[in-house]
C-alpha positions in Angstrom: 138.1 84.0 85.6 138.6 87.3 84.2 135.8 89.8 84.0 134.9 92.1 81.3 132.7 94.6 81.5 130.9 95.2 78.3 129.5 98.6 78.7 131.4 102.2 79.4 130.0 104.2 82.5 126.3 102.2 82.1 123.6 104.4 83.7 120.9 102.6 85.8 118.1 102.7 82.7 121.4 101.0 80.5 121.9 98.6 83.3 117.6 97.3 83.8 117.8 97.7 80.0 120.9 95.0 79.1 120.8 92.8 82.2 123.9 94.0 84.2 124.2 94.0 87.9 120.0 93.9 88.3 119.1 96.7 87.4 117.9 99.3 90.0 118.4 98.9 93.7 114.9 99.7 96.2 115.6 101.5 99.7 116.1 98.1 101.3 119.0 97.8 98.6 117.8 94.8 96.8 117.0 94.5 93.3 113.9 96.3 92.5 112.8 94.2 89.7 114.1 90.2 88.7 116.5 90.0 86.0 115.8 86.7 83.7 118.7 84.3 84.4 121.9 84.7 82.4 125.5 84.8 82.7 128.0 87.5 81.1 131.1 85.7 82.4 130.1 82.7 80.3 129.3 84.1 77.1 132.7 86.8 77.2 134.5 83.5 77.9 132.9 81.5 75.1 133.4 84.1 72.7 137.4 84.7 73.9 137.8 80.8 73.7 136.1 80.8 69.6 137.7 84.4 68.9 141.2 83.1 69.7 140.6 79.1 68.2 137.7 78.6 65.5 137.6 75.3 66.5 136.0 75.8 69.5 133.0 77.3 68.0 132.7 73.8 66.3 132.1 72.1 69.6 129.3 74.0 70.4 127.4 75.1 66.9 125.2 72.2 66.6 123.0 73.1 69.8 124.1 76.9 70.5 122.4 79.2 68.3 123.4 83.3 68.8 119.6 83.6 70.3 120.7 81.9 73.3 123.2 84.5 74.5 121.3 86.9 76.8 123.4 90.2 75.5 122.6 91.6 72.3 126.0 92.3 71.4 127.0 88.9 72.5 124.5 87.7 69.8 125.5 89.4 66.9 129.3 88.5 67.8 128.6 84.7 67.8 126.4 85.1 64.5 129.5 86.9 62.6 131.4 84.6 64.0 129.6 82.0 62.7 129.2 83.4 59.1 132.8 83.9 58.6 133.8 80.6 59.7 131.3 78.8 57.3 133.1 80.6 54.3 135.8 79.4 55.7 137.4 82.5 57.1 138.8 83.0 60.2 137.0 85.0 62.5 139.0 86.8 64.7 138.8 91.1 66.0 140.3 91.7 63.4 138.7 90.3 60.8 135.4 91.4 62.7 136.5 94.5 62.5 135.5 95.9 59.8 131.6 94.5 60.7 131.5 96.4 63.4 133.0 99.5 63.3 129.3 100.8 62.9 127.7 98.9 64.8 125.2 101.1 67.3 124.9 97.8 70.2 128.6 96.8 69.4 129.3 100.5 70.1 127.4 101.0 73.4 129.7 97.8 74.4 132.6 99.2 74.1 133.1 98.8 70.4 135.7 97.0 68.0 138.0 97.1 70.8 135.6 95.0 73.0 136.8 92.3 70.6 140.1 92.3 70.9 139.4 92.5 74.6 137.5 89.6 74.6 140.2 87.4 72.6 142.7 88.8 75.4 141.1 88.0 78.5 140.2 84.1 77.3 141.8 82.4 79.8 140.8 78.2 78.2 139.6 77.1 74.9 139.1 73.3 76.7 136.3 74.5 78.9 134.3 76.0 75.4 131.6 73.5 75.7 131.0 73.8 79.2 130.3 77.5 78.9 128.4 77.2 75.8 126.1 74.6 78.0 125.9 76.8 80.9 125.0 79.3 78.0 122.0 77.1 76.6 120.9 76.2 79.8 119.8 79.8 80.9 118.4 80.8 77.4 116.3 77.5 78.2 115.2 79.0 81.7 114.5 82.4 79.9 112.0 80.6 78.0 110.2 78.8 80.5 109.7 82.3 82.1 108.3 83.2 79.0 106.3 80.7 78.9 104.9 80.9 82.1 104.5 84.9 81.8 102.3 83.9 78.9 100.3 81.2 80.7 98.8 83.7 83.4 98.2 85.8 80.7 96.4 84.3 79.0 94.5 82.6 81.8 93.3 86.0 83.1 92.3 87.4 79.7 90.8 84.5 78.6 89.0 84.4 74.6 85.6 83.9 74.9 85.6 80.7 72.6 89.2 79.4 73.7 88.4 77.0 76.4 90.8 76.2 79.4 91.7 72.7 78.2 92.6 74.4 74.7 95.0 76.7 76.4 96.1 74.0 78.4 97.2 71.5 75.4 98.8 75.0 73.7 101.2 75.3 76.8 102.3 71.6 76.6 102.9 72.1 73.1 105.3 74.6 73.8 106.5 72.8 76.4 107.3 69.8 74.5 108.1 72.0 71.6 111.1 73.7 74.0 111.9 69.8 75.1 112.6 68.8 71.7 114.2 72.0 70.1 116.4 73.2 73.2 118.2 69.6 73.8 121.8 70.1 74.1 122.5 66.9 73.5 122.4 65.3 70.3 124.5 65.2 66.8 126.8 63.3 65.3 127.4 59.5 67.0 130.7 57.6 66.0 130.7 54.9 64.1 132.2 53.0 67.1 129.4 53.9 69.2 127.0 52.9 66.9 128.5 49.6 66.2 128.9 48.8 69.6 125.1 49.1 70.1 124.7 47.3 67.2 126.3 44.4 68.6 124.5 44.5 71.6 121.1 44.7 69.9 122.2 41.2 67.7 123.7 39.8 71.0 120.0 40.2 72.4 118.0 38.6 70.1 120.5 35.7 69.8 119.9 34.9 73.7 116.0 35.8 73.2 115.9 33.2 69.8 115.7 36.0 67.3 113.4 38.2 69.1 115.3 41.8 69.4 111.9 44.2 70.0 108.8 43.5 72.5 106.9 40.4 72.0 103.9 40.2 70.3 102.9 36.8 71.7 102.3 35.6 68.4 104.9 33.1 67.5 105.1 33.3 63.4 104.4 36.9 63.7 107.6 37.2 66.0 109.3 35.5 63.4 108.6 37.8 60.8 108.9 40.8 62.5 111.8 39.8 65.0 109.5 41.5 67.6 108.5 45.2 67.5 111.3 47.2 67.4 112.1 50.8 69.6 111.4 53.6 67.6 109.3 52.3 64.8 106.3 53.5 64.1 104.0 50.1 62.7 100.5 50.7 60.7 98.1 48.0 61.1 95.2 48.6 58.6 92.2 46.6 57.5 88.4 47.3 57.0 86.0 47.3 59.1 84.9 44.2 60.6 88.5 42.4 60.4 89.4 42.3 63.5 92.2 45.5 63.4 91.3 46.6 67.2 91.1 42.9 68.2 94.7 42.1 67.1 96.0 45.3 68.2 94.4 44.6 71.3 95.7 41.0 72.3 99.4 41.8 70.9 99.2 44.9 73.9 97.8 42.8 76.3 100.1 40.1 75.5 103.4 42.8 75.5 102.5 43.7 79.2 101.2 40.3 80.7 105.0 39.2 79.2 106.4 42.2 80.9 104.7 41.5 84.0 104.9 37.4 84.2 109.1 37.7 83.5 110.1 40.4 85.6 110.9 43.2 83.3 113.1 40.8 81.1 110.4 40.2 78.2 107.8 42.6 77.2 106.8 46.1 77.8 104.5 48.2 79.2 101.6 49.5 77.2 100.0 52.5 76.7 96.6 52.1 74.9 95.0 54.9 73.5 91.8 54.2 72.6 89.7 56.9 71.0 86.8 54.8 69.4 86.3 52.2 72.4 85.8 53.4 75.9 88.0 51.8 78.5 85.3 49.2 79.7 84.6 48.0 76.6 88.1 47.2 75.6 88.4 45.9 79.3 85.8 43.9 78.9 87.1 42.5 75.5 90.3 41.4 77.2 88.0 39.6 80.1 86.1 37.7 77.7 89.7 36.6 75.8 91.4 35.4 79.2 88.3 33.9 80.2 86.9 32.3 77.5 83.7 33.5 78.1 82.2 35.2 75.0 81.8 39.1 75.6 78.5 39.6 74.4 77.3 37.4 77.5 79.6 39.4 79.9 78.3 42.7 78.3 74.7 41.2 79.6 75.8 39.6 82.3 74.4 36.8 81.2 77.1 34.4 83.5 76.9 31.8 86.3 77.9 31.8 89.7 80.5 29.3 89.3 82.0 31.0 86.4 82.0 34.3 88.1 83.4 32.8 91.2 86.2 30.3 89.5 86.8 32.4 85.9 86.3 36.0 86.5 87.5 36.7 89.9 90.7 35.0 89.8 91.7 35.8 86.2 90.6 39.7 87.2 93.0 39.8 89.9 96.0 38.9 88.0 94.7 41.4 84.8 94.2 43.8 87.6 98.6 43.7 87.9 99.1 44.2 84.3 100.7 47.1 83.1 98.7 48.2 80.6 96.8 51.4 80.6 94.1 53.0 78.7 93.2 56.6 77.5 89.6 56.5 75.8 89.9 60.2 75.4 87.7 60.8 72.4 89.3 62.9 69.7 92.7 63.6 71.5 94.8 66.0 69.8 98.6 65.3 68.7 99.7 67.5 71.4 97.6 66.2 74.5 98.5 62.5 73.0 102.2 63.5 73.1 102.3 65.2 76.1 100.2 62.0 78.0 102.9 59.6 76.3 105.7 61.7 77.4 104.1 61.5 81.0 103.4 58.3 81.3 106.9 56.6 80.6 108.4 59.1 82.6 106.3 57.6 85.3 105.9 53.7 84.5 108.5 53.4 81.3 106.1 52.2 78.9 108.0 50.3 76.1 104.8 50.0 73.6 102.6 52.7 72.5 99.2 51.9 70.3 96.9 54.3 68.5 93.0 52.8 67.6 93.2 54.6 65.4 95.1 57.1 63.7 92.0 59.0 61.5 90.6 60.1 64.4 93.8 61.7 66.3 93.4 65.7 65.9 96.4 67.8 64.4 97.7 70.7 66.0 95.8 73.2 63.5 92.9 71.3 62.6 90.2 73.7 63.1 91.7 75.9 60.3 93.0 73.2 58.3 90.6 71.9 56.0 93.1 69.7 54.1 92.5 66.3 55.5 96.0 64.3 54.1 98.3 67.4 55.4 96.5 66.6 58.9 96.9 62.7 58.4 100.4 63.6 57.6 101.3 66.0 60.6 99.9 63.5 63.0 102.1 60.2 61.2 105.1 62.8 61.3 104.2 63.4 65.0 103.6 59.5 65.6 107.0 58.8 64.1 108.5 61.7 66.2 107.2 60.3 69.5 108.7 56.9 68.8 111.9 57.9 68.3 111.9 60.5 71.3 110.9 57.3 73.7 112.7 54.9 72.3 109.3 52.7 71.9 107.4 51.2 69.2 104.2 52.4 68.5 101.0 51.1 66.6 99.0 52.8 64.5 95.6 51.4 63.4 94.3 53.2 60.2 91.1 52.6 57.9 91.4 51.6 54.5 89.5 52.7 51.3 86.7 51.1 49.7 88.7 50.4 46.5 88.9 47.2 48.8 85.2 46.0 47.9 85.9 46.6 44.5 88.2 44.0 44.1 87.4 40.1 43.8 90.5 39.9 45.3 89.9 42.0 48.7 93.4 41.4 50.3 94.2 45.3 50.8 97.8 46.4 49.4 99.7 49.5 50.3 97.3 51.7 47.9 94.4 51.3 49.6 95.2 53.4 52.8 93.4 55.9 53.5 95.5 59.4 52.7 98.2 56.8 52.0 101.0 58.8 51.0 102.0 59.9 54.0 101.0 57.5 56.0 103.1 54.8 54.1 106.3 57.0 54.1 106.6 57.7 57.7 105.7 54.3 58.5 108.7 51.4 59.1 106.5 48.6 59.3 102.4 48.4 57.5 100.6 45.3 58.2 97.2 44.9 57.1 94.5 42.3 58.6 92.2 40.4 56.2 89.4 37.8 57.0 88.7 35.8 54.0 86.0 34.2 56.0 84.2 37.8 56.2 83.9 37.9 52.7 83.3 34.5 51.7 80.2 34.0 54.3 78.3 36.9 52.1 78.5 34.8 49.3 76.0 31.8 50.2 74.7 30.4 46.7 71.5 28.4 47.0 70.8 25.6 49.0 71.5 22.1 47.5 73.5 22.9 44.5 76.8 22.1 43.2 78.0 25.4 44.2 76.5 25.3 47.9 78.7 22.4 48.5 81.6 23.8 47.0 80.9 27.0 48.8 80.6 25.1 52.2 84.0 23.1 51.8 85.8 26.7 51.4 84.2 27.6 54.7 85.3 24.6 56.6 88.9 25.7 55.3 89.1 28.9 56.1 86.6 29.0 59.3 88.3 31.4 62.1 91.1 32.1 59.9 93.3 35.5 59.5 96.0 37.0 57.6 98.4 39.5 58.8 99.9 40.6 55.9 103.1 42.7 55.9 103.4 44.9 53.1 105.7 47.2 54.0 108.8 46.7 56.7 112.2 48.7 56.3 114.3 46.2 58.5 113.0 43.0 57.2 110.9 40.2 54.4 107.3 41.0 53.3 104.8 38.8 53.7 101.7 36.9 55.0 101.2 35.5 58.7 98.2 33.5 58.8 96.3 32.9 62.7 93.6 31.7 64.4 90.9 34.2 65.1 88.2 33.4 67.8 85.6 36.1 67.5 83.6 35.0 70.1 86.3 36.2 72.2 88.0 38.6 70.0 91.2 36.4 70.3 94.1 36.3 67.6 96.3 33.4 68.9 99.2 30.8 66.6 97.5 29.0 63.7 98.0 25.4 64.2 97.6 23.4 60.7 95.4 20.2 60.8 96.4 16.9 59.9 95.3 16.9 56.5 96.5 20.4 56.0 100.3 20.4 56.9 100.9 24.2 55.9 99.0 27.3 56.1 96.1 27.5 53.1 
């Protein structure tokens, strides 16, 4: 590889000031100081290859940006570059020329004839990307320094009302910030690629009978959905009282006990966050469904011995196997939520994240951001973000309005989330669960009338009855899925029409 030097006679300041040959030498003849990582050979030969064939700067301008180059001169050269080939020019030393001529850093380099120097020592064009990677992957290391540099920092000069978990979530931030900015990899997928993964995905859910995301364990709801699919980010809203955390709760549990009872093959997973419920309670919910044993009595412990000895033990032992785990940090910020995601499929490949529930997640900036939808919307943005990074679904529960109760007809519609716009544009898929049941019971008329009787034949219809109703998916039908609800064990499970009632009321 041929070597350019890009500086005349450097003196030992030039050389600690621009990076070349480390800077000053101690008595023991070692570098006195560290240089940040970089590599001059790489970026002359980059530049060469793109100053003698445009084309090669076309390979590598969707991830290399003129910041990454380590020499200033290096930097500006790319940028011009750059410029002139989006007009359509060519860029070459001599049409550079002229850009340079009075050019102070281009100067100390050597000036406009370090250009034509650089076009005359390329030795490849084919090798382009490969330098402009190795390029990328140093800038990236020159950040992490920085990053670090500013860690200690800050840790030893601490503010007196910045806390050490605060700084702690603003270093992942940057962290994950440099993760999802500084990928190399990336851009434009051929149609041939893409169909070919289509095809795979259809040739799935033909051998799984239609299913092509994770489970549910709800049979209709599978149907309608076709399974919750990677990368979507699904709202499930209702008021309070319906049963949202219930729902969200079982179609988890159900997701991982799949996972775990196939071997990998159906499933997922799941990681719960749970920022209203601690992680008892919600394990304690899940006890009472795969027991049958209402929670309110195992919250007392008001059990006997023989259902402790041949319900709870046995069934524990196997819940103790499921993958399915459960963050009941309270108020968790975007960042820390991100960050905990990112961590934990790294380490167990989670296929199924869920939210309960998305008002109380924290934005980045929301101690001095007093503008409650532009928070909602940074942390649906940031949901939407994360499912797409992991490749997983993820759940979102979310409160509605009261214009609900307003209503004789409460079933909610897209209008009644809470900070809706947002929410319901970054969202693939908004279900919403309603309990007719809840509403009806609050009616009572008087006892022994007309109306009573009336009122207490609609009960009998609609006792333990739910709606999941699907007002908003991108890939598929709206609609309504109607199921059984249990609340004495906060179970959602296939609605199974009586006799007399061959389809759903």
């Amino acid at each position: 590889m041929a070597v350019l030097t890009p500086f005349t006679a450097p003196t030992a300041n030039d050389q600690a000031a621009q990076g070349i040959n480390g800077g000053g030498l101690n008595t023991t003849g070692e570098p006195a100081f560290r240089i940040q990582p970089h590599n001059l050979d790489a970026e002359q030969e980059l530049l060469g290859a793109i100053l003698v064939n445009n084309d090669a700067a076309m390979k590598v301008s969707g991830f290399l940006q003129p910041e990454h180059f380590f020499h200033e001169a290096h930097r500006r050269i790319y940028q011009a570059t750059l410029t002139l080939i989006e007009r359509g020019e060519i860029a070459n030393p001599v049409t550079l020329k002229a850009y340079f001529e009075r050019d102070e850093v281009i100067a100390k380099a050597g000036g406009t004839t370090y250009l034509a120097r650089l076009a005359a020592a390329a030795t490849t064009v084919i090798n382009a990307e490969d330098y402009a990677k190795v390029i990328h992957d140093l800038a990236m290391r020159r950040e992490l320094i920085g990053i670090g540099e500013d860690m200690v920092n800050r840790a030893y000069d601490p503010k007196i009302d910045e806390p050490a978990s605060d700084q702690i979530e603003q270093a992942e931030q940057k962290l994950f910030k440099l993760a999802d900015e500084g990928n190399a990899e990336g851009g434009f997928v051929s149609f041939k690629d893409s169909i070919t993964k289509s095809i795979e995905m259809v040739q799935a859910a033909y051998q799984r009978g239609g299913l092509s995301g994770v489970t549910t364990g709800l049979k209709d709801m599978d149907a309608k959905l076709g399974g919750l699919h990677a990368s979507d980010l699904i709202i499930l809203a209702g008021r309070p009282s319906m049963g949202k955390t219930a729902l969200v709760t079982n179609i988890g549990f159900n997701a991982a006990k799949a996972y775990f009872e196939s071997g990998g093959k159906e499933g997922a997973p799941v990681a719960f966050f749970s920022l209203e419920m601690s992680s008892e309670q919600l394990a304690t919910r899940i006890l009472s469904e795969q027991t049958r044993i209402q929670s309110e009595r195992l919250r007392r412990g008001d059990i006997t011995d023989d259902e402790f000895t041949r319900q709870i033990v046995p069934v524990s032992k196997t819940l103790s196997q499921i993958p399915f785990f459960i963050d009941d940090t309270g108020a968790i910020s975007i960042a820390l939520l991100r960050s905990r995601a990112r961590r934990l499929k790294r380490a167990h490949n989670i296929g199924l994240i869920i939210v309960d529930y998305l008002q109380l997640v924290r934005g980045a900036n929301s101690r001095r951001n007093d503008n409650r939808v532009q928070e909602i919307s940074e942390v649906t943005q940031a949901l939407k973000a994360l499912a797409k990074d992991l490749n997983v679904p993820v759940i979102a529960l979310s409160q509605l309005s009261r214009a609900v109760e307003s209503r004789d007809d409460k079933r909610p519609q897209l209008s009644d989330l809470r900070e809706s716009g947002s929410i319901e544009q970054d969202a693939d898929v908004v279900m919403f669960v309603f309990r007719e049941e809840y509403y009806e019971a609050r009616k009572e008329p008087t006892m022994d009338t007309p109306e009573h009787a009336a009122w207490q034949e609609k009960m009998a219809r609609i006792a333990n009855l739910a709606e999941a109703i699907i007002g908003k998916q991108r890939h598929g039908p709206i609609g309504k899925v109607v199921l059984q609800f249990e609340s004495e064990f906060t179970r959602f499970s296939d609605y199974i029409a009586p006799d007399h009632l061959p389809e759903a009321y």
